[in-house]
N, C-alpha and C positions, 0 to 999 in steps of 0.2 A: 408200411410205406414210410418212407421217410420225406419230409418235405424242407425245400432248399432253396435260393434264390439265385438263381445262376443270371452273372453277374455281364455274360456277353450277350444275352436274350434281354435282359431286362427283367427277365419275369420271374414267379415262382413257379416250380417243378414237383412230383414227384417222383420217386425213384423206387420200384418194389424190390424186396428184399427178402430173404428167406426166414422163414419165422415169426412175419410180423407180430402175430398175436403171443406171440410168447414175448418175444421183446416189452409188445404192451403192457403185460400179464405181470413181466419182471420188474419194472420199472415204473410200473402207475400200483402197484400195490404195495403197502407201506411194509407191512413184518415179513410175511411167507415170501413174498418176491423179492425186496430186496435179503432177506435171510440166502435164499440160494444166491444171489450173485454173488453174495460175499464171500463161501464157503464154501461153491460148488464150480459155477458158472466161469469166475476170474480163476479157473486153472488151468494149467497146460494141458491137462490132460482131458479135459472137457473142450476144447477145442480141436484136442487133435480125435477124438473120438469123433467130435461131430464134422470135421471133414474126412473121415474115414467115410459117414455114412451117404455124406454128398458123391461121393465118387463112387457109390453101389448104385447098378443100375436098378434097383427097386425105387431109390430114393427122386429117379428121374421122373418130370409129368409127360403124362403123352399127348 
């Protein structure tokens, strides 16, 4: 989840997101997480892989 201060409410918000815990995972852990984002995660090809699987309907919740 990502949290934001949206600026026409006044308030703070969250917003969920796909992957949270990996996000976390990638990004609160110092060597192994930031190691893949730097190598793996920040390529084209890992993006377009992972919206490949968002568009299978396995990948939908019911």
């Amino acid at each position: 989840m990502i949290k934001f201060y949206n600026r026409k409410s006044k308030e703070y918000q969250v917003e969920k997101v796909a992957g949270n815990l990996a996000i976390k995972w990638i990004y609160g852990s110092r060597l192994v997480g930031k190691g893949l984002l730097h190598f793996l995660i920040k390529r084209r090809i890992a993006s377009k892989l992972y919206g490949l699987y968002c568009s299978l309907p396995v990948s939908r919740k019911r």
